[in-house]
C-alpha positions as CSV (number, residue, x, y, z in Angstrom):
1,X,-10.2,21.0,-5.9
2,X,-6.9,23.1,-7.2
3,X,-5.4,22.1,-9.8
4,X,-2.5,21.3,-8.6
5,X,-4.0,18.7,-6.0
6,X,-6.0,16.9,-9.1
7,X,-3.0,16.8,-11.2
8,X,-0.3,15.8,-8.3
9,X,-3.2,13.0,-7.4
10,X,-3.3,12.0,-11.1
11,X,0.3,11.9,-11.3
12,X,1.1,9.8,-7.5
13,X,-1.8,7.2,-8.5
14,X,-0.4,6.5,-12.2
15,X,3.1,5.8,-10.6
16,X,1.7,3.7,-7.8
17,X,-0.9,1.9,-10.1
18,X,2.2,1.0,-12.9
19,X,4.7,-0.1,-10.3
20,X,2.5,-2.1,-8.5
21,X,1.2,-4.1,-11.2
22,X,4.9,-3.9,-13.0
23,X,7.1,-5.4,-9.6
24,X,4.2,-7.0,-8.2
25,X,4.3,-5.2,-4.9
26,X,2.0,-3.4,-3.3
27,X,1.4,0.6,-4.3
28,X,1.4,1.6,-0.3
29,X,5.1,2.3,-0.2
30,X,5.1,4.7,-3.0
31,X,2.0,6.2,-2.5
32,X,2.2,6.7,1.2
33,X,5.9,8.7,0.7
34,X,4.2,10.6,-2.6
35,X,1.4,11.7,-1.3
36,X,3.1,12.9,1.6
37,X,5.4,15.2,-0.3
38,X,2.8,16.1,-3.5
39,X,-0.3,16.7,-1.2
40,X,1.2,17.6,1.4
41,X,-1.3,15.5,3.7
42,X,-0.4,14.4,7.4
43,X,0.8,10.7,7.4
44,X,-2.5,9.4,9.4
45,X,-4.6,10.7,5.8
46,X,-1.8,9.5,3.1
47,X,-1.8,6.4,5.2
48,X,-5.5,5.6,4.8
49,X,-5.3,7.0,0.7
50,X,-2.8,4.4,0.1
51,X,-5.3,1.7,1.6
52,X,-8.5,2.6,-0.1
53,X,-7.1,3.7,-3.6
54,X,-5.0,0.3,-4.3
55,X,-7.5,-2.6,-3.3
56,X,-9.9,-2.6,-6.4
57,X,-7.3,-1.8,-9.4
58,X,-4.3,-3.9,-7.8
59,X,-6.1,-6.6,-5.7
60,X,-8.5,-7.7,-9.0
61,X,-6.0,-6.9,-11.8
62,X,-3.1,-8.8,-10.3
63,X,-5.2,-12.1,-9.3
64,X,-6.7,-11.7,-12.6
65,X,-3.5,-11.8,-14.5
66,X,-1.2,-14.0,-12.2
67,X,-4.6,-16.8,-12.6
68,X,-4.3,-16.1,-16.2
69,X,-0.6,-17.6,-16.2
70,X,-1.7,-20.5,-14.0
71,X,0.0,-18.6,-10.7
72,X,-2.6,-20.1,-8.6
73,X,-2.0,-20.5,-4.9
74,X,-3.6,-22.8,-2.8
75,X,-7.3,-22.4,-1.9
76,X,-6.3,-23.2,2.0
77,X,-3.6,-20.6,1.6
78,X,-6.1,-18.3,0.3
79,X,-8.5,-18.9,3.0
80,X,-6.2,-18.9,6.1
81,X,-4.6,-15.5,4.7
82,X,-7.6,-13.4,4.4
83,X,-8.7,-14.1,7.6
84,X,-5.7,-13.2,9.1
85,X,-5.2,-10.3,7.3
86,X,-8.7,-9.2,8.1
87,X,-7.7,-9.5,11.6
88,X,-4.4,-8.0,11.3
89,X,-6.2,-5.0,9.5
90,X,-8.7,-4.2,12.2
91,X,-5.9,-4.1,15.0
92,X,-3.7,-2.5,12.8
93,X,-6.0,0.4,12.3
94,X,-7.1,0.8,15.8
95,X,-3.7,1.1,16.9
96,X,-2.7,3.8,14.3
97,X,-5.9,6.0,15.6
98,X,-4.1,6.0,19.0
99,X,-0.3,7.3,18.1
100,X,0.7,10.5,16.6
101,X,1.5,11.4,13.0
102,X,5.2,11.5,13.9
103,X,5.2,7.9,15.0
104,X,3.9,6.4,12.3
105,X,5.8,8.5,9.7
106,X,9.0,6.9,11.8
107,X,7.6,3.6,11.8
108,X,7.2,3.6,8.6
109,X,10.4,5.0,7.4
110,X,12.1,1.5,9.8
111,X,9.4,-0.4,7.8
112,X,10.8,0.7,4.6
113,X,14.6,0.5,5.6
114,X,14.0,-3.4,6.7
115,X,12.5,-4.0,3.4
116,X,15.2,-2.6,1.9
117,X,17.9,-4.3,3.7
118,X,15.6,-7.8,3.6
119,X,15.9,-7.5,-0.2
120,X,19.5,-7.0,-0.6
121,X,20.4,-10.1,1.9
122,X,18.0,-12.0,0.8
């Protein structure tokens, strides 16, 4: 591996890793954009990175500290969620097999414009 890909790898998953766990959000939006531009990677790839590198450290670090200040959602809630999401996961990734690299870099720049405007009327 260059050095430049370990160090630009370093350098995307330390920023994704603190600002998830800092705001609370997921990594995927910085990550995704990051390792497009550092790595240079089409946006199918950066799109599955951002997937598998932030479920262990995010997913148990953040339930582990929100349980630890008594942020405990409902077990139902829990429950009903994860299925869907399972759900939602599988489709999701079938359908991004099918579409070009260009559509989902597109998609996700709407994505990331809704969020944005979501936030400030919110």
């Amino acid at each position: 591996m260059p050095l430049h890909d370990l160090v630009a790898g370093v350098r995307v998953g330390l920023a994704g890793g603190f600002m998830s766990e800092l705001l609370g959000v997921s990594a995927g939006g910085g990550l995704v954009v990051a390792s497009n531009l550092s790595l240079g990677s089409e946006q199918h790839v950066v799109q599955g990175i951002s997937l598998f590198a932030q479920i262990p450290p995010t997913c148990l670090s953040g339930i582990k500290r929100y349980w630890e200040t008594g942020s405990r959602a409902p077990t139902s809630w829990l429950i009903l969620l994860t299925v869907g999401f399972h759900f939602g996961g599988v489709a999701g990734a079938l359908a991004a097999g099918d579409v070009s690299g260009a559509f989902l870099r597109w998609a996700y720049v709407l994505y990331l414009i809704a969020l944005g405007v979501l936030m400030i009327f919110r």
